[in-house]
C-alpha positions as CSV (number, residue, x, y, z in Angstrom):
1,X,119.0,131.5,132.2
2,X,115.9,129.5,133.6
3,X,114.5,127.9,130.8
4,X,118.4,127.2,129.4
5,X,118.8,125.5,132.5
6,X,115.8,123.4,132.3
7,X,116.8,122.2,128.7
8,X,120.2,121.4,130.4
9,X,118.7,119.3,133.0
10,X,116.6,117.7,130.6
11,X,119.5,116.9,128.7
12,X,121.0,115.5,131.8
13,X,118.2,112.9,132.7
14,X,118.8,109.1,131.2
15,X,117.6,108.5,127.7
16,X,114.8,106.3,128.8
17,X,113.3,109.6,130.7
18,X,114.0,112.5,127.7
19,X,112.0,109.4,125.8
20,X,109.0,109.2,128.0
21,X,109.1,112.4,128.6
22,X,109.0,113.3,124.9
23,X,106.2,111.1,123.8
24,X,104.1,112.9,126.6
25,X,105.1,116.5,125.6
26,X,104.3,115.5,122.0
27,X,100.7,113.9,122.9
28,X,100.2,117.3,125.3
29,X,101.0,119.5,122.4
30,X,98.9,117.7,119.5
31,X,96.0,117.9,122.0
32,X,97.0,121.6,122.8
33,X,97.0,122.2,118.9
34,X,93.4,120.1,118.2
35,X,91.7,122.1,121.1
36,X,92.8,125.6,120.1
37,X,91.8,124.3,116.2
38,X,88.1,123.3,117.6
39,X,88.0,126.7,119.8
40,X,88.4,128.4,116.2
41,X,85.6,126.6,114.6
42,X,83.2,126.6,117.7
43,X,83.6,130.4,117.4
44,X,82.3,130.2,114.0
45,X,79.5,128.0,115.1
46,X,78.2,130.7,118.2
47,X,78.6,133.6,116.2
48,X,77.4,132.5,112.6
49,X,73.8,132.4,113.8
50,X,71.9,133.8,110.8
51,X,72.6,132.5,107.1
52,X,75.2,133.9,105.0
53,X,74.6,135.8,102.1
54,X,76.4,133.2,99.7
55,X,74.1,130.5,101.0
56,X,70.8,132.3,101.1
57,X,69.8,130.6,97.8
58,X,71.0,127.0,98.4
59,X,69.8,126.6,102.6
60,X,66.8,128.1,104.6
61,X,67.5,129.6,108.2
62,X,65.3,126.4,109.7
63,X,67.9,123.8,108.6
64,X,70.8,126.2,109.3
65,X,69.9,126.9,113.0
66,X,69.5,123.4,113.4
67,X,73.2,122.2,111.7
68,X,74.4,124.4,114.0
69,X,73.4,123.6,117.0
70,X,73.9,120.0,116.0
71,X,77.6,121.0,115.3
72,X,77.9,122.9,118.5
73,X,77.0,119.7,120.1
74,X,79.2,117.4,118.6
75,X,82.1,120.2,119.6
76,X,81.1,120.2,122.7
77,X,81.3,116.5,123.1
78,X,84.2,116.3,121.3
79,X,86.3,118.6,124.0
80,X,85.3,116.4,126.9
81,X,85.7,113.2,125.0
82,X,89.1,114.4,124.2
83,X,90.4,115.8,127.3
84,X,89.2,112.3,128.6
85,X,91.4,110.5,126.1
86,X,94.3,112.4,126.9
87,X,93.9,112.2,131.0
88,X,93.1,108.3,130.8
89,X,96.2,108.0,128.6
90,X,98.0,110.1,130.2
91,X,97.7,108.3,133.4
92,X,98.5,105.1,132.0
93,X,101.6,106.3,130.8
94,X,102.8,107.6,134.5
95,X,101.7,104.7,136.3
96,X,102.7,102.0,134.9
97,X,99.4,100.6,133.3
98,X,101.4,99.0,130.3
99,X,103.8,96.8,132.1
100,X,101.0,96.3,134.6
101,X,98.6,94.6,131.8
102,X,101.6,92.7,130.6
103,X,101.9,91.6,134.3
104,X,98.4,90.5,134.5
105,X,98.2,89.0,131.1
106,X,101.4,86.5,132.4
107,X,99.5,85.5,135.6
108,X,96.5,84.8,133.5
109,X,98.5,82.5,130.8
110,X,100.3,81.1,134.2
111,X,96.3,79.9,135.8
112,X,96.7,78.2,132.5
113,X,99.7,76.5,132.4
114,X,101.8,78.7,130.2
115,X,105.1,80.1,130.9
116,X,107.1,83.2,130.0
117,X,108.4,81.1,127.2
118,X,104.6,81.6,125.8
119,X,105.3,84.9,124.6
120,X,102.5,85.0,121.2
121,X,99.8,83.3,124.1
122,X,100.5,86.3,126.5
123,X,100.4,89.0,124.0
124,X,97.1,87.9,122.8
125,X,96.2,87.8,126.8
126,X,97.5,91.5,126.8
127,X,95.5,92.6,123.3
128,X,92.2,91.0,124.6
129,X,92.8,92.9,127.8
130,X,93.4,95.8,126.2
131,X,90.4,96.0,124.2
132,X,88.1,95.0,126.6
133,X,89.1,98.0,128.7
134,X,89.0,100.0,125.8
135,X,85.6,99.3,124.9
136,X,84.2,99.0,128.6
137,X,86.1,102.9,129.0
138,X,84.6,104.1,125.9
139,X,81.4,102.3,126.2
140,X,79.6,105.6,128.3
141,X,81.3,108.0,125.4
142,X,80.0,106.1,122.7
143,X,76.0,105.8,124.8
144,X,76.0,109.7,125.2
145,X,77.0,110.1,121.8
146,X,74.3,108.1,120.4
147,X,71.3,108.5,122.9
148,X,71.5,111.9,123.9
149,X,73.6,113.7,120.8
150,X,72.2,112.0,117.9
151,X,68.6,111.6,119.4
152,X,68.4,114.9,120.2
153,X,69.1,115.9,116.6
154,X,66.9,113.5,115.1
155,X,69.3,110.6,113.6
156,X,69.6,107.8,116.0
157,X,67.4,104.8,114.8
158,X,68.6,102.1,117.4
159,X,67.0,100.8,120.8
160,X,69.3,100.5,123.8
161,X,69.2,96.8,123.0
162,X,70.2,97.0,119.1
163,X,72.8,99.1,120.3
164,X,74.4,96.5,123.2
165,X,74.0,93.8,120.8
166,X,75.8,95.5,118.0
167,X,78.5,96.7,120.6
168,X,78.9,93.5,121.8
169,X,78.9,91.6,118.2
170,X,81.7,94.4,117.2
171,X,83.8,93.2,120.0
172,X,83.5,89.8,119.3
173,X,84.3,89.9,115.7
174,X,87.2,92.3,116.0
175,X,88.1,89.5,118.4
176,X,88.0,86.9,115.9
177,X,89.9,89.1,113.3
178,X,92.5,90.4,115.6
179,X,94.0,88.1,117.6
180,X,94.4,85.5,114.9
181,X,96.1,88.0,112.8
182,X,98.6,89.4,115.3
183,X,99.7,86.1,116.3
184,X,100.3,85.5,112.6
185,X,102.3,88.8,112.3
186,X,104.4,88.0,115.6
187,X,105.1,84.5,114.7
188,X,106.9,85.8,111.3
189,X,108.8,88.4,113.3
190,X,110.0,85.7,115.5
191,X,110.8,83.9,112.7
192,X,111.9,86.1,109.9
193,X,115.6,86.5,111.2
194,X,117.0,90.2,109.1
195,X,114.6,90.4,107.0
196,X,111.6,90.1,109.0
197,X,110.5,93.7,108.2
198,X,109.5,92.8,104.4
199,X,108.2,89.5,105.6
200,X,106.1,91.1,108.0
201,X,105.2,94.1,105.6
202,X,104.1,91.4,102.9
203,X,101.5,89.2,105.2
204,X,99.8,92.7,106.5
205,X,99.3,93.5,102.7
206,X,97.6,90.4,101.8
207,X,95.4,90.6,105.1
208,X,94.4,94.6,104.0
209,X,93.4,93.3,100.7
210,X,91.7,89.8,101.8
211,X,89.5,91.6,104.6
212,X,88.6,94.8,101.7
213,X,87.5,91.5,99.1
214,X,85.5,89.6,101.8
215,X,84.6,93.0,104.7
216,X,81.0,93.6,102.6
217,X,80.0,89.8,101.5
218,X,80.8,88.2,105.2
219,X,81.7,90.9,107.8
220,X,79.1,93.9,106.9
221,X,76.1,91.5,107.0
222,X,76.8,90.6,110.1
223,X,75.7,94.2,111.2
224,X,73.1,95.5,108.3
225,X,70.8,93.9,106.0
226,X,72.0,94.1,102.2
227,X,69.9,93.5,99.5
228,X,70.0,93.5,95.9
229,X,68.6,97.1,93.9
230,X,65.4,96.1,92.7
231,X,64.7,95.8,89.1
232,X,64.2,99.0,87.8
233,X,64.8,102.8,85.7
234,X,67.6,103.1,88.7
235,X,69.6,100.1,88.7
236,X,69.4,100.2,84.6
237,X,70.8,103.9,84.3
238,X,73.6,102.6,86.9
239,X,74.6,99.5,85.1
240,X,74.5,101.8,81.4
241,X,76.9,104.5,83.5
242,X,79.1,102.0,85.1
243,X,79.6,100.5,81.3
244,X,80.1,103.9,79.7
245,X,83.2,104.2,81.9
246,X,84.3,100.2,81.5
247,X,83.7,99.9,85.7
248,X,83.3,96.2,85.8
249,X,79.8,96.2,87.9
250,X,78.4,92.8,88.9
251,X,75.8,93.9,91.8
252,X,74.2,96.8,93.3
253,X,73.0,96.3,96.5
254,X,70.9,98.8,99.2
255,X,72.1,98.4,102.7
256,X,70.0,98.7,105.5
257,X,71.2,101.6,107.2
258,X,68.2,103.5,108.6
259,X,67.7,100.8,111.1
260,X,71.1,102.5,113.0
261,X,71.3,106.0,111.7
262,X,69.5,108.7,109.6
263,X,73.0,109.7,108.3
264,X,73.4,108.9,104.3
265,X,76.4,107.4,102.6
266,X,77.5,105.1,99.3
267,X,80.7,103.2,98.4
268,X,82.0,100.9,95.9
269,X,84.5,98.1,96.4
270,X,85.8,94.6,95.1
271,X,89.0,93.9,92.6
272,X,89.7,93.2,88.8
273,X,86.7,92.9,87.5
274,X,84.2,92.2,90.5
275,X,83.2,95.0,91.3
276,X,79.9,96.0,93.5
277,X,77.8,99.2,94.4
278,X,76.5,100.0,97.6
279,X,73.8,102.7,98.3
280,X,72.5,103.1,102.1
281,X,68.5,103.3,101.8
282,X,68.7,106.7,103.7
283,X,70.5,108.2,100.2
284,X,67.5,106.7,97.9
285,X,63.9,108.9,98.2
286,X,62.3,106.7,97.0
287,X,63.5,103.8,98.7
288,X,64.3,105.2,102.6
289,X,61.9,103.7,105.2
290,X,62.4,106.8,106.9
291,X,60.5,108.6,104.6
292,X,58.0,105.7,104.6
293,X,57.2,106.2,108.5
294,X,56.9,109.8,108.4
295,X,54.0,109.8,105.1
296,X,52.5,107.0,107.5
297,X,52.9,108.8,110.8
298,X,51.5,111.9,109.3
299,X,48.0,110.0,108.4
300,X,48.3,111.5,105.0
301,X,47.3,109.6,101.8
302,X,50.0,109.3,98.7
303,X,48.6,112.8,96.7
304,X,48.0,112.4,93.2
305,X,49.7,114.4,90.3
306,X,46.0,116.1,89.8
307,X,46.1,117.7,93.4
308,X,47.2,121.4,93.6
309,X,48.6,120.8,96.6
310,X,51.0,117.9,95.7
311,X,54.0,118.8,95.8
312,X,53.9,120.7,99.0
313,X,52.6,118.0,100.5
314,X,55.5,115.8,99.0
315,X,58.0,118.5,100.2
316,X,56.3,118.6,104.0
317,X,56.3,114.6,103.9
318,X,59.9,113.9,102.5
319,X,62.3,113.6,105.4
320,X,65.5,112.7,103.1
321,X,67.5,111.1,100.6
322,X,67.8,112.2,97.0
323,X,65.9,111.5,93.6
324,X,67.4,109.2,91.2
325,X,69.3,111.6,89.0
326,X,71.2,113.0,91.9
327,X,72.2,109.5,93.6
328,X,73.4,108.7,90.1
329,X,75.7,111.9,90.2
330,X,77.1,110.9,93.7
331,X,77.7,107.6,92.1
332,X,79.5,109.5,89.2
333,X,81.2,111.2,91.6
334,X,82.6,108.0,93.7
335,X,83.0,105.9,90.1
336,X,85.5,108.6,89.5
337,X,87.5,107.7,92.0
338,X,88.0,104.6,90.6
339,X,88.9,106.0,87.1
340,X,91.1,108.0,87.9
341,X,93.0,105.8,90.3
342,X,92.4,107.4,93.6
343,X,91.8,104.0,95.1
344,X,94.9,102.9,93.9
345,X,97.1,105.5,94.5
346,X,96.0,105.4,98.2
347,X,96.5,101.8,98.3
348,X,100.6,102.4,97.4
349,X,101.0,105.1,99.7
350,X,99.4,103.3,102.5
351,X,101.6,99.9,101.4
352,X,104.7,102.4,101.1
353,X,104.2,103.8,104.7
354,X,103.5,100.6,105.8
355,X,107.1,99.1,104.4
356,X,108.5,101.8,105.8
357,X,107.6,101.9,108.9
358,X,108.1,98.3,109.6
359,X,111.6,99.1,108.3
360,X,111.7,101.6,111.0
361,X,110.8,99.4,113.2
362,X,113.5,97.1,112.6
363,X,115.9,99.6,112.6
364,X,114.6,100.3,116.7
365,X,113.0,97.2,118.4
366,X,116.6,95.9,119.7
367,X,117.0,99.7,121.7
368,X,116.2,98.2,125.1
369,X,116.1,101.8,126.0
370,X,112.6,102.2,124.4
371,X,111.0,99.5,126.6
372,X,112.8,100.7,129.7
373,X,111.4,104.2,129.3
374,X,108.0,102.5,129.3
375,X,108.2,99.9,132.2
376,X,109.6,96.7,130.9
377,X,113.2,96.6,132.5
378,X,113.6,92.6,132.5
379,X,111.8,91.9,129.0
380,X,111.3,93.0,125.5
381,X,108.2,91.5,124.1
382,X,107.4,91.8,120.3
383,X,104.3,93.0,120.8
384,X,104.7,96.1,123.3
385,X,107.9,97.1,121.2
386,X,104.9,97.2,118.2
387,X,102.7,99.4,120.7
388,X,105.7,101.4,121.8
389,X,107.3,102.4,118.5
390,X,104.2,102.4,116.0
391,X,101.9,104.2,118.7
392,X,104.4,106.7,120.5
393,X,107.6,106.7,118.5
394,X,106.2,106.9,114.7
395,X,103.2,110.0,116.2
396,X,105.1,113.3,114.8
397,X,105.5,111.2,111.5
398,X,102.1,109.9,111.8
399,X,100.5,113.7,112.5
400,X,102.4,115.3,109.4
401,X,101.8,112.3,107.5
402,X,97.8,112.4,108.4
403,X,98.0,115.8,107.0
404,X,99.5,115.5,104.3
405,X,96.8,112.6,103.4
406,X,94.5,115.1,104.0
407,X,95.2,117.6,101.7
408,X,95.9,114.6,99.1
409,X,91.8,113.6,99.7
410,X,90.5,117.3,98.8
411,X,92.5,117.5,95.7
412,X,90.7,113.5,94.7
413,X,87.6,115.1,95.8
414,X,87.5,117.8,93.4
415,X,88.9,116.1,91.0
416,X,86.3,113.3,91.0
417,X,83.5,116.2,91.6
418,X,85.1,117.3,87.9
419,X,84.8,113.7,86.2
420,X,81.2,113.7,87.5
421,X,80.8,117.1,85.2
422,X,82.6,115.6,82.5
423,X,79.3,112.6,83.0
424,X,76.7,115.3,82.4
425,X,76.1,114.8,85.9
426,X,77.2,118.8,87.3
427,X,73.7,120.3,87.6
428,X,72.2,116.8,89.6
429,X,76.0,117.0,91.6
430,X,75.3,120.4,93.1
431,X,71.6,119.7,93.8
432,X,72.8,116.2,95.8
433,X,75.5,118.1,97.9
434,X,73.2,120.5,98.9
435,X,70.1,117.9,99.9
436,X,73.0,115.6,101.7
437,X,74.6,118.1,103.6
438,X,71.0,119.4,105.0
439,X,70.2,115.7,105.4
440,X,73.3,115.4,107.7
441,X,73.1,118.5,109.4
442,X,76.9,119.5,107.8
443,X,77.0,123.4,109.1
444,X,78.6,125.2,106.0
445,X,80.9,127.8,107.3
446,X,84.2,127.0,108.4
447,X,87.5,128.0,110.3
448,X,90.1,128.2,107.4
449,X,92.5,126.5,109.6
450,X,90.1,123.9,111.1
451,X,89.2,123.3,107.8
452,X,92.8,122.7,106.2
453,X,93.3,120.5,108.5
454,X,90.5,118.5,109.4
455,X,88.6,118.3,106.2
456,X,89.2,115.8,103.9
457,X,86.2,116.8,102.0
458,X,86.6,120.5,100.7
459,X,84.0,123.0,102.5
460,X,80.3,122.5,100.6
461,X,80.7,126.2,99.1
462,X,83.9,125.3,97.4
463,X,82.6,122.0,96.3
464,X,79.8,123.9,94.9
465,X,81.3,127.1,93.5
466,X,83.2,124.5,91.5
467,X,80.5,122.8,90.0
468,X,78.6,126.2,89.8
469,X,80.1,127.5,86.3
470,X,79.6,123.8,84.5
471,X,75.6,123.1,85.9
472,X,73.8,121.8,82.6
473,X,70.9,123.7,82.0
């Protein structure tokens, strides 16, 4: 009888409580749901202390004790980052902190002689208010995670100062970026009359692809060095793969990555037929400065091929990265993406949910009820009816949704692991996975559920086992 009474009750309250109170059982639950999926896999990491049997031939007990501490780590942070996140929301939520920025963001538009009529000045008031809080609260998370958790393990490359300046140059080019942008996409819902939703839908379409076309030409420099591949064995055998597939390549470039991180990584972007390749310096062996400072550091001279003892002391000087046959079967790998349309495919789906969700959102932003059950009894401002429906409204959708995406990336993954095979590339393929996943400390074993449904990559062994019956010999 309790708990049917309670429901009753709940039933009873207004509809602007059974919706507040709603979005904060949901965001309670999905917390509730991520912490008991991370207790799983932190199990895994505090009892899986010696290498399994299946892996004793592809990782040495060294390099697994240290991905799992390193993992343990990053759970550990991960808990009380999280249970942070909720709280501070949380508490925003209950007392008003929505409708009090709105407040605040008005007075500040009033010092300057704008009225409530000035609705696109305020909001872009609120949204620089918002993010400043944002990244003054996260700001200690983010110093923790990089100075204590990412030193200790051995891949932070930054100074306290690099790392202000970069936070503070992120801040101001979101800035630059986002408030232009939003006051573009309010403006055409002010203006859009009905059909405001496909208006609106088209204009953050041709943003998405304008900022993928210019994000690694005039936004990533801002951050890391590029440079072009130098002439050489590498940059030819990329340019003769790109043309064996018909992947219109125009440059290669090696970004600067070790200067911030130890971590490894390589991506392709540009449309029709200007296309560019870019490979972090801390994938390259041959080209990682990292691996320059630790020869130098160790006061060793470069061996020659005659000495015996070469190739140990190659192995005992190399910190990372990969030769030039396996970075050319992660390239395989990525170029596979882009024949087989995985880039495009997520493109429509992102553009579909996009459409549809602004039609949603039509459908809603004239329930005054929403924006009651959040704070704003007098007003109804574009902007917080964005916050309130896409942010708190659309989350069960966005959750399955997320997961759904997820399984959708495992299935590319393999599939462009396969086209890499079909390249010749399988034997190099498994030998890269392996040297990046010690590289980045990746802890092999995993929680089945944590696994399907975090992952978007599938688990190293699987990846593996899958290439392991096509390796050239």
């Amino acid at each position: 009888m309790g708990m049917w009474a309670s429901l009753d009750a709940m039933w009873e309250m207004s509809a602007e409580k059974r919706i507040f109170g709603a979005v904060l059982l949901f965001s309670w639950t999905v917390y509730l749901w991520e912490t008991f999926l991370a207790r799983r896999q932190r199990r895994i990491y505090k009892t899986t202390t010696h290498v399994p049997l299946e892996l004793g031939q592809i990782m040495d007990s060294e390099t697994f004790e240290k991905s799992r501490l390193y993992q343990l780590d990053k759970s550990t942070f991960s808990f009380w980052s999280g249970l942070y996140s909720e709280v501070e929301g949380t508490l925003i939520l209950l007392f008003g902190g929505i409708p009090y920025l709105w407040r605040l963001s008005g007075r500040f538009c009033g010092y300057a002689g704008f009225g409530p009529e000035y609705e696109i000045t305020q909001s872009l008031v609120f949204l620089l208010l918002a993010t400043l809080f944002s990244a003054l609260t996260g700001l200690p998370w983010s110093l923790y995670n990089t100075f204590v958790i990412e030193e200790k393990h051995g891949f932070n490359q930054q100074t306290l100062g690099f790392f202000m300046k970069d936070a503070i140059k992120k801040f101001i080019v979101t800035q630059c970026i986002l408030l232009p942008v939003s006051s573009l996409l309010l403006y055409i819902i002010k203006i859009g009359g009905d059909y405001f939703f496909i208006y609106a839908w088209l204009f953050t379409l041709v943003v998405s692809l304008v900022l993928v076309t210019i994000y690694a030409d005039y936004i990533a420099p801002l951050f890391d060095k590029f440079t072009p591949l130098p002439e050489g064995k590498l940059k030819q055998e990329i340019e003769v793969m790109a043309k064996s597939i018909d992947f219109p390549l125009t440059k290669v470039y090696v970004v600067q990555g070790s200067k911030r991180s130890s971590h490894s990584n390589a991506y392709f972007y540009g449309f029709f037929k200007n296309k560019r390749i870019v490979l972090f310096d801390t994938l390259l062996e041959e080209y990682s400065v990292l691996n320059k400072d630790i020869q130098e550091e160790s006061g060793m001279e470069p061996c020659n091929d005659g000495e015996g003892d070469c190739e140990e002391i190659k192995a005992k000087n190399k910190k990372q990265g990969c030769k030039n046959e396996e970075v050319l079967a992660v390239l395989g790998h990525e170029l596979g993406h882009w024949k087989l349309g995985h880039t495009v495919k997520n493109i429509i789906i992102s553009q579909m949910n996009s459409f549809l969700c602004f039609f949603l959102f039509a459908v809603l932003i004239g329930r005054k009820e929403l924006f009651v059950a959040f704070g704003f009894y007098d007003s109804q401002p574009t902007l917080i009816g964005l916050l309130i429906i896409f942010q708190f409204i659309f989350s069960p959708y966005n959750e399955v949704l997320s997961f759904c995406l997820t399984v959708l990336s495992r299935r590319f993954e393999f599939q462009a692991d396969a086209f890499a095979k079909k390249l010749g590339k399988a034997k190099d393929l498994y030998s890269a996975l392996i040297k990046l996943n010690k590289d980045n400390l990746g802890f092999p074993v995993s929680d089945w559920l944590f696994s399907m449904w975090h992952y978007s990559h599938p688990p190293l062994l699987e990846r593996l086992q899958a290439l392991k019956n096509s390796k050239q010999d």
